[in-house]
C-alpha positions as CSV (number, residue, x, y, z in Angstrom):
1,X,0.0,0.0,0.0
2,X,0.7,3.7,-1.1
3,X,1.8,6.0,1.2
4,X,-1.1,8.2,-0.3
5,X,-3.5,5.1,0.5
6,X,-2.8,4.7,4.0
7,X,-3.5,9.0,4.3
8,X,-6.5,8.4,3.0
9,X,-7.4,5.1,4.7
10,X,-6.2,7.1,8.2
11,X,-8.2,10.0,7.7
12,X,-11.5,8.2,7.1
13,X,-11.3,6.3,9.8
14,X,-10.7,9.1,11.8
15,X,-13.8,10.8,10.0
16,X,-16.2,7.8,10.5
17,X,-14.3,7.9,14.4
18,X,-15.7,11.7,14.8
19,X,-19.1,10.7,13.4
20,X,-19.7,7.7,15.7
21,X,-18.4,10.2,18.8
22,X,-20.6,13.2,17.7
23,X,-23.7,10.4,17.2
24,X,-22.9,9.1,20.6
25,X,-22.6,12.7,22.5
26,X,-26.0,13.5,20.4
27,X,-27.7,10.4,21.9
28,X,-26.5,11.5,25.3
29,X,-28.3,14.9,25.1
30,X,-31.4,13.4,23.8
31,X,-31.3,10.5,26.9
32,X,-30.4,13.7,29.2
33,X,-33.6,15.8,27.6
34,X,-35.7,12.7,28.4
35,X,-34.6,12.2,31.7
36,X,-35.4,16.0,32.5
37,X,-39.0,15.7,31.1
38,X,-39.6,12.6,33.5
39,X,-37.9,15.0,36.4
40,X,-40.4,17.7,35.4
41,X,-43.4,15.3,35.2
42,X,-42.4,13.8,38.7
43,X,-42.0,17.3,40.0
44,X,-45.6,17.8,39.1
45,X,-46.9,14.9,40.6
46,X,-45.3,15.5,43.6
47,X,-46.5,19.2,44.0
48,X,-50.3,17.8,43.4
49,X,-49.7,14.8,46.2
50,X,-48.6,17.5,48.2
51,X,-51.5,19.7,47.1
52,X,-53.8,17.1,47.9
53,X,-52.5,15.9,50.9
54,X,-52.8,19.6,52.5
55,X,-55.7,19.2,51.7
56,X,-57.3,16.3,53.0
57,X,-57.4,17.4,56.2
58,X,-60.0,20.5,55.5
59,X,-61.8,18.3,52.9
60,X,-62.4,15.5,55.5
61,X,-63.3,18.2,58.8
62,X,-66.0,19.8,55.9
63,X,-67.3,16.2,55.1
64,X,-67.7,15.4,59.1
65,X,-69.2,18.3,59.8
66,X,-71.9,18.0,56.4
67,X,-72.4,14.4,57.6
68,X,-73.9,15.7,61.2
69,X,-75.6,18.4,59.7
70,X,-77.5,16.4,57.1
71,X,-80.0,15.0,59.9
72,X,-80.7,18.6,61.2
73,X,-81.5,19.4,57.3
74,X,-83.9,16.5,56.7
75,X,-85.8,17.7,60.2
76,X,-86.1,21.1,58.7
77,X,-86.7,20.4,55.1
78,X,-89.9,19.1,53.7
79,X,-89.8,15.5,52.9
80,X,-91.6,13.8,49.7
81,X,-94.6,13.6,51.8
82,X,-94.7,16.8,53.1
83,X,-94.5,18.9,49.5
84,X,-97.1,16.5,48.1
85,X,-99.5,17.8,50.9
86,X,-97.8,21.4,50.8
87,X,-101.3,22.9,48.7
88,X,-103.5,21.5,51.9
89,X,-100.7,23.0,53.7
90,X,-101.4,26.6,52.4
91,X,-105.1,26.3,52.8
92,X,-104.9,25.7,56.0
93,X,-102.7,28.7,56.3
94,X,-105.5,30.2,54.8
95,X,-108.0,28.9,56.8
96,X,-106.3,30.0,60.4
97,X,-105.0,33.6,58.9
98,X,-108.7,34.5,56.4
99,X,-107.1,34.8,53.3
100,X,-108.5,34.0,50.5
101,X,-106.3,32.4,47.9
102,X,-108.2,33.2,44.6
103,X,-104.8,31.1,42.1
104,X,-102.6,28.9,42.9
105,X,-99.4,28.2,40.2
106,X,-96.1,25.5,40.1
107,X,-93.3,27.0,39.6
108,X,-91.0,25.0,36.7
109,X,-87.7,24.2,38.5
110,X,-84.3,25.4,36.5
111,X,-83.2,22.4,34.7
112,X,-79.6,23.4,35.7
113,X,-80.5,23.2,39.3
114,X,-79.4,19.6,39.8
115,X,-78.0,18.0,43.8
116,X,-79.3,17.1,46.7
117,X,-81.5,20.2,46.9
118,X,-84.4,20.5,45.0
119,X,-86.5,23.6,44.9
120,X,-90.2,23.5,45.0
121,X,-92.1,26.7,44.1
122,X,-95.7,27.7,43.9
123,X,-97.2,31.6,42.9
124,X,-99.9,32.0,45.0
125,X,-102.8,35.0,44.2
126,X,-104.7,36.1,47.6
127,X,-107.4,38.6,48.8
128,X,-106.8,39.8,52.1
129,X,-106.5,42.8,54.2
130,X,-102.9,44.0,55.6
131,X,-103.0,42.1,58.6
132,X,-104.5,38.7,57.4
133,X,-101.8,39.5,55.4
134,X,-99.4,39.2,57.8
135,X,-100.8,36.2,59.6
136,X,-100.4,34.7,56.6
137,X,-96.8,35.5,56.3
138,X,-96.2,34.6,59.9
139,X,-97.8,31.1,59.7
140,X,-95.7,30.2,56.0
141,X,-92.3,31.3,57.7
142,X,-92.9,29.6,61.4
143,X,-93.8,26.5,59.9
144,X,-92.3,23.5,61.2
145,X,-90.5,23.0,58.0
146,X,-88.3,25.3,56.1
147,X,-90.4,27.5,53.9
148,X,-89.0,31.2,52.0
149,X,-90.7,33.8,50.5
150,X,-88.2,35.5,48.2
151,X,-91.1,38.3,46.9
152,X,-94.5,39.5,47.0
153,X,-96.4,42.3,44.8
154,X,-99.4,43.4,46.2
155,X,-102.3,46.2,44.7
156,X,-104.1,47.7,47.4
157,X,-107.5,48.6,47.7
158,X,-108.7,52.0,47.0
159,X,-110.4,54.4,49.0
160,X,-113.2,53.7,46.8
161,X,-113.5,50.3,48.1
162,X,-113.1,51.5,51.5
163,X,-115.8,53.2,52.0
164,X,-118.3,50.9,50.1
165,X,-117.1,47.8,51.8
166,X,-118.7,48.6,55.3
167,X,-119.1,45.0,56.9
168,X,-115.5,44.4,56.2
169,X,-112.1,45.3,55.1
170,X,-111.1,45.9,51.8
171,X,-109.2,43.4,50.3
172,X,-106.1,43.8,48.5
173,X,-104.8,42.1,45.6
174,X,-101.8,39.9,46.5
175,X,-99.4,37.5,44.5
176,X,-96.8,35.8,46.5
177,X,-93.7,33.3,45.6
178,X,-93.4,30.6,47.9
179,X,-90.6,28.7,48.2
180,X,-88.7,25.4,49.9
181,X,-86.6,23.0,48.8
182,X,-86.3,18.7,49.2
183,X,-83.3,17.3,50.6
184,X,-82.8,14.0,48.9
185,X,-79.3,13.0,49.0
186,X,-77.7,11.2,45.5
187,X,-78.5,7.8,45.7
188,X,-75.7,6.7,43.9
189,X,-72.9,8.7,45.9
190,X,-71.1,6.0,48.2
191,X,-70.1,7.4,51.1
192,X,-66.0,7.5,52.0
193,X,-64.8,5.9,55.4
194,X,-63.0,8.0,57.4
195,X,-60.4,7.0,59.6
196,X,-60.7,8.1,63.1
197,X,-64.2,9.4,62.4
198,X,-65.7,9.3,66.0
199,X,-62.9,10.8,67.2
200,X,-62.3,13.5,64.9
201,X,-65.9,14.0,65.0
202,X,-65.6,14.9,68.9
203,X,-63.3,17.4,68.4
204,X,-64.8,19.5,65.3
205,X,-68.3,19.2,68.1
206,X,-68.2,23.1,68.5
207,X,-67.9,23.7,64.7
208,X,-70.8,22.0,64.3
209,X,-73.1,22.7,67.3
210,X,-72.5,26.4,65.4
211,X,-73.3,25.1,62.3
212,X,-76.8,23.6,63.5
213,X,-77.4,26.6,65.0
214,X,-77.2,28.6,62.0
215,X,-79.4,26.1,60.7
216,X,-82.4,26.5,63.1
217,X,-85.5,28.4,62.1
218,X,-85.8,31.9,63.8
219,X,-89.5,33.0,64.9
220,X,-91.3,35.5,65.5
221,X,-94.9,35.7,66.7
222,X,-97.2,37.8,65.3
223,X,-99.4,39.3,67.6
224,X,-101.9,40.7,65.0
225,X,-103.2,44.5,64.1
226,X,-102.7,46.0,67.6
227,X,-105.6,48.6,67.0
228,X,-103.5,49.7,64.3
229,X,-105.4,50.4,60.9
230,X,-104.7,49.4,57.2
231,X,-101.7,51.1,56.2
232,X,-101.9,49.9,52.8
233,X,-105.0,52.4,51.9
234,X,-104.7,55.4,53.8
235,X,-102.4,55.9,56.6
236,X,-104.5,59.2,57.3
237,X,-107.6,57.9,57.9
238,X,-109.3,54.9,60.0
239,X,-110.5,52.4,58.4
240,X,-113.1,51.5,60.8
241,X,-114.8,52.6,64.2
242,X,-114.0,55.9,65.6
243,X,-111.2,57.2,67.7
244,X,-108.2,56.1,68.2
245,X,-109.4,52.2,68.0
246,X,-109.4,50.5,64.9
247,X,-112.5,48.5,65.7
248,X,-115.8,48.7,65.0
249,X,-118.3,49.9,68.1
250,X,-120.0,46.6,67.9
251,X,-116.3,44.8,68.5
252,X,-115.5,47.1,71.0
253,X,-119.2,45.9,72.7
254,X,-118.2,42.4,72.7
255,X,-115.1,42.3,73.9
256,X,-116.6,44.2,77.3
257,X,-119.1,42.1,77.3
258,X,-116.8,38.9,77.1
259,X,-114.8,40.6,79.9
260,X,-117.6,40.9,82.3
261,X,-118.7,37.9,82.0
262,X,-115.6,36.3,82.8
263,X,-115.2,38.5,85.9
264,X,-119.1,37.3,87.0
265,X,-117.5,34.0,86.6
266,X,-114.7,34.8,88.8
267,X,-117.1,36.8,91.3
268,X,-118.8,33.3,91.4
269,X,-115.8,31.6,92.0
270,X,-115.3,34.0,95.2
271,X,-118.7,33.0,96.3
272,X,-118.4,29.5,96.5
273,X,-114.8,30.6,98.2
274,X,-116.5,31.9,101.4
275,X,-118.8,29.2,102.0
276,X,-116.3,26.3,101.1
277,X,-117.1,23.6,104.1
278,X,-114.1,22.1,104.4
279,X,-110.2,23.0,103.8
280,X,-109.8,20.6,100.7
281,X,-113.0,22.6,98.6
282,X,-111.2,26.0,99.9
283,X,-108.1,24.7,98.4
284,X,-109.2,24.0,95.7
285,X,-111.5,26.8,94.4
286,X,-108.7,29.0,95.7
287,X,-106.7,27.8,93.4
288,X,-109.4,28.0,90.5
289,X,-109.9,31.5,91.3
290,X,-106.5,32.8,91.4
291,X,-106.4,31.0,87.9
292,X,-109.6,32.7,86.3
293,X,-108.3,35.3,87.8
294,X,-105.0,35.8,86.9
295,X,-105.7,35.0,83.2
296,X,-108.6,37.6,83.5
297,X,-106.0,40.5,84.7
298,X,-103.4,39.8,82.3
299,X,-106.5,40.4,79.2
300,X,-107.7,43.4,81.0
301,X,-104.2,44.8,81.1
302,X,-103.1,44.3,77.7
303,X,-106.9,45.8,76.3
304,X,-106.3,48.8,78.9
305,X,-102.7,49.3,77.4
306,X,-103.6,48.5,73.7
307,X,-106.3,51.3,73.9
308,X,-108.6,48.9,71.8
309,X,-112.0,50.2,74.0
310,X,-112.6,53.8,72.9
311,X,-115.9,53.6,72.6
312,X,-117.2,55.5,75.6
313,X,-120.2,53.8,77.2
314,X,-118.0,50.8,76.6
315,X,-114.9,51.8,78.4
316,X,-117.1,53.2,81.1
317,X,-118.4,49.4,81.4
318,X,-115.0,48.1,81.5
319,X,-113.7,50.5,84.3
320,X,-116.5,50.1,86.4
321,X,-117.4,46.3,86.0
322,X,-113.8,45.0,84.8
323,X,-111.7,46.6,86.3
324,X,-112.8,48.7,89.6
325,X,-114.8,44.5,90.3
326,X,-111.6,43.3,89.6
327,X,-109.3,45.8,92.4
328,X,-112.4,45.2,95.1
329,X,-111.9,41.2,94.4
330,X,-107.9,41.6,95.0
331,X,-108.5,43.3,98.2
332,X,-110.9,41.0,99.3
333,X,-108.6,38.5,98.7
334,X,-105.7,39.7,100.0
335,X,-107.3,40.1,103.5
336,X,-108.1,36.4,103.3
337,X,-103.9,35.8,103.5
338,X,-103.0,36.8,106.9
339,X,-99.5,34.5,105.9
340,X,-99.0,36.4,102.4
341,X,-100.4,35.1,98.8
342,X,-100.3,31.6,98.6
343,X,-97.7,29.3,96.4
344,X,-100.6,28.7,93.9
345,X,-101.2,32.5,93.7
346,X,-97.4,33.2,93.0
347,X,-97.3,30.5,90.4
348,X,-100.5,32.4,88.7
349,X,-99.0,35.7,89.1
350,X,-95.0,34.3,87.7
351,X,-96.6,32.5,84.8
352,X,-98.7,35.7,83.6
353,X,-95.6,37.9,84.1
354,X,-93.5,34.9,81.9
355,X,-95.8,35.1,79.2
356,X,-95.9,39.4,79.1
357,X,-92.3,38.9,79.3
358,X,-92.0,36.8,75.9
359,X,-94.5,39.0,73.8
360,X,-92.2,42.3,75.3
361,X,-94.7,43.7,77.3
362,X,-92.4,44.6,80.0
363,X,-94.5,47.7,81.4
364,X,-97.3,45.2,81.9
365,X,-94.8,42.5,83.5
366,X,-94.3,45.7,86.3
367,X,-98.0,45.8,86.8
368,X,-98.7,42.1,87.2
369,X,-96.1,42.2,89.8
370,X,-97.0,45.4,91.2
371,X,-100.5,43.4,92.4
372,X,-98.6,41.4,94.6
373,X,-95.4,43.3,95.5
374,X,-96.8,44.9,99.3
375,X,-97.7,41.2,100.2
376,X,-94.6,39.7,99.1
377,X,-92.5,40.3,102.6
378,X,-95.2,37.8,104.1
379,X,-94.5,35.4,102.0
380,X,-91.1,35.1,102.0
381,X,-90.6,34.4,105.1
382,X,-91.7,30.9,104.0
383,X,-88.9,28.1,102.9
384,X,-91.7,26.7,100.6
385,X,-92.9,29.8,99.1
386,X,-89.2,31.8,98.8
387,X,-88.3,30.5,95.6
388,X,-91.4,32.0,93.8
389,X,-90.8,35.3,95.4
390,X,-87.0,35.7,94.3
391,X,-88.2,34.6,91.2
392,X,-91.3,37.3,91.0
393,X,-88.5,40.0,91.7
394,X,-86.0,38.7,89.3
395,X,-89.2,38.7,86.8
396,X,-89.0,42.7,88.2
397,X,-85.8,43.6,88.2
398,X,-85.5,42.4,84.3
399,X,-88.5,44.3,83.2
400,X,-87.2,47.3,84.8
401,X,-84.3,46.9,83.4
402,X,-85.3,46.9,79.9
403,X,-87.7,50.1,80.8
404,X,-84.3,51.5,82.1
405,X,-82.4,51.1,78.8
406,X,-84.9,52.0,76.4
407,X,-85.1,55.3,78.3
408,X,-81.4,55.7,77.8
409,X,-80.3,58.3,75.3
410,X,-77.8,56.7,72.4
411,X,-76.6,58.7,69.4
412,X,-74.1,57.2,67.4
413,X,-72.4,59.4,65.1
414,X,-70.0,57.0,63.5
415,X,-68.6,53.3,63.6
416,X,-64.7,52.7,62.8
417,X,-64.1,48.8,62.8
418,X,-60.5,47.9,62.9
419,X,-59.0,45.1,60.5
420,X,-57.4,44.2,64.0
421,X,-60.3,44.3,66.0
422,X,-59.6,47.4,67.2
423,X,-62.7,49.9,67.1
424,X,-64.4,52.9,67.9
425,X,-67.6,54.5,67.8
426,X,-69.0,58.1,68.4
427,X,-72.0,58.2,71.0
428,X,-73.3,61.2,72.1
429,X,-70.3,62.8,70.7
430,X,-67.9,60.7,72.6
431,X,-65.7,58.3,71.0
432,X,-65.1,54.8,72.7
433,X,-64.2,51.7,72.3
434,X,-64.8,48.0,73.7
435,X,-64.9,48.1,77.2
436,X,-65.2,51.4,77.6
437,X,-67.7,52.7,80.4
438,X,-70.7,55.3,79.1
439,X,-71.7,55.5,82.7
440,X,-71.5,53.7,85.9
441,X,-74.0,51.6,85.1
442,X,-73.2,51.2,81.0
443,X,-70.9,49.0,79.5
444,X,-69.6,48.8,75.7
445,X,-69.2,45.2,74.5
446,X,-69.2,44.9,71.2
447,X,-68.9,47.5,68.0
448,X,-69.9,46.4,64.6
449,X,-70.5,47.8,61.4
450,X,-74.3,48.2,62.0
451,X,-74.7,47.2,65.7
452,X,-73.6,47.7,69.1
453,X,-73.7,46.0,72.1
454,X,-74.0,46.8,75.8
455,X,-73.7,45.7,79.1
456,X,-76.7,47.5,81.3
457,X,-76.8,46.5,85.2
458,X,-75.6,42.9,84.3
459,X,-77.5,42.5,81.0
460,X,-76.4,42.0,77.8
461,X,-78.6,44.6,75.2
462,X,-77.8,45.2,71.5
463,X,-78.6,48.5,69.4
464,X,-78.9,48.6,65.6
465,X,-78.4,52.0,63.8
């Protein structure tokens, strides 16, 4: 061989040498590029495990605290029963509250409204005055089960009406949406054990006792028109009777009448009283007659304070045979209890102050207990009839409290709430914060953005603005 041959046999060898080392560094790169993409792609996995493992632990409280709440939402909710009998439902609404429901429509449920609550909605068309009205609303909304009224539209009567429609209220034209919903869990959702699931469960149990709290059904009960008139046709002018009662003089007859003959009946009661022959039937129509009697006072007082009796001759009744018959009999009585009221009477007396108490007729709870506040010293000297008296003036004290605080003068001129918790409001054009004293007997608790709340002599009040 050449010495030209071997150059050129050297040099391509040493070309097809480069090639096979540039081929093998260029299959490194693409090996190293692959192995970065897996990296990356395990990186990602990794950050989503993470991800999800964060947050398991929030998922699983929310799913604990559902699970315990779904039992309080199938209490509340109507069940498949209850919405196929919700039209007897509103007619019996109608029934207790005199409206008359004139159309009744189903509402067509949004297709995309699919889950575990379904809505069921009726229009309703009614013909009632402002305060069936009202009953109406009051019966729909503290109904054992959840019900909503999103809107109403009503088109009131006309003065027109008013006066032609003598034996009764005009009646205004009323359309109403009502609305409540059926909780019917997926039936092909399978439900996920949770490990530790009593135990866990114990410790989210204040989460959740809030939770079913928020769920419970707020009331209030209506206590009807109040000698108020129909505000919906003429605030100006009464709609019936004369005065400053909204009821007719014929209503205004009745309702003496029904009063005095309850207090013949208690009169009667007294009667048999004084010749009882024997300490049993003393007992015993003592006790009947502080009843009758009790019940009787707590009417008279809230007719007296309502100012529903204008009607002169009527009220004359009522003060002379009501309530003048009534003062006599608790006189009489009263000399009958050398020891101080008995533990029946107290009872009477507590339970009629309890009950002015929950409809927040607290001036009234002062006169119950005024009846029997000089004889009270007697009858605490007994063990047995103690209790009742502490409770009587605790009864007192509250009421008077209120009185106290409604009298109180409270001008706020401005709310800053602090991001920190830190706030301040303007009252009576002083600025103070939680905790701060308005006077010695005053007490800022609490500032928010459209409330405040107060401590007053021990009690706990709250003022919206």
């Amino acid at each position: 061989m050449s010495p030209r041959q071997k150059w050129i046999a050297m040099f391509a060898g040493g070309v097809l040498l480069a090639s096979g080392i540039v081929y093998m560094i260029w299959d490194e790169y693409g090996k190293i590029d692959t192995a970065r993409t897996e990296v990356a792609g395990l990186r990602s996995n990794i950050d989503s495990s993470r991800k999800l493992i964060e947050g398991t632990g929030t998922l699983e409280r929310d799913v604990i605290v559902l699970r315990e709440l779904s039992e309080v939402m199938k209490k509340i909710l109507p069940d498949t029963d209850d919405v196929n009998n919700l039209v007897r439902t509103f007619q019996k609404f109608s029934e207790e509250s005199g409206v008359r429901i004139s159309g009744l429509k189903k509402k067509a449920n949004d297709a995309r409204d699919k889950g575990d609550f379904n809505k069921v909605a009726y229009t309703l068309s009614l013909d009632a005055d402002a305060f069936q009205f009202l009953d109406f609303l009051d019966l729909a909304e503290n109904h054992r089960r959840f019900m909503c009224i999103p809107n109403f539209h009503i088109a009131a009567a006309t003065r027109a009406q008013q006066v032609s429609e003598k034996e009764a209220a005009p009646a205004h034209k009323i359309q109403v949406d009502v609305e409540t919903y059926v909780y019917e869990p997926q039936k092909d959702a399978k439900p996920v054990k949770i490990d530790g699931y009593d135990r866990k469960r114990e410790l989210l149990k204040g989460e959740i006792d809030r939770r079913k709290s928020t769920l419970a059904i707020s009331s209030y009960t209506y206590r009807g028109a109040r000698g108020r008139r129909d505000p919906w046709i003429d605030p100006r002018v009464p709609v019936l009777g004369d005065g400053a009662s909204s009821l007719t003089v014929q209503e205004q007859m009745a309702i003496v009448e029904k009063l005095i003959e309850r207090t013949k009946a208690v009169m009667g009661l007294w009667d048999l009283f004084k010749v009882a022959d024997s300490a049993i039937s003393e007992l015993t129509t003592r006790a009947d007659l502080e009843t009758a009697m009790a019940k009787l006072e707590e009417d008279v007082r809230r007719v007296v304070e309502e100012k529903s009796v204008r009607y002169v001759p009527s009220e004359r009744k009522l003060k002379i045979e009501v309530v003048d018959a009534l003062a006599r009999l608790r006189k009489d009585l009263s000399k009958t209890e050398a020891e101080g009221p008995s533990a029946n009477k107290l009872r009477e007396i507590e339970n009629a102050m309890a009950a002015h108490e929950q409809k927040g007729e607290f001036s009234l709870v002062l006169e119950a207990f005024q009846g029997v506040a000089p004889q009270l010293a007697l009858a605490e000297k007994d063990p047995l009839r103690k209790p009742l008296v502490d409770r009587l003036r605790e009864l007192a004290a509250l009421a008077q409290t209120v009185l106290d605080f409604q009298k109180v003068e409270i001008k706020v001129g401005g709310v800053a709430v602090g991001d920190e918790g830190i706030s301040s409001v303007l009252i009576n054009g002083k600025s103070v914060g939680v905790g701060d004293m308005l006077d010695k007997d005053l007490l800022v608790r609490a500032i928010r953005p459209d409330e405040i709340e107060f401590i007053f002599r021990g009690i706990i009040f709250a003022r919206r603005f």
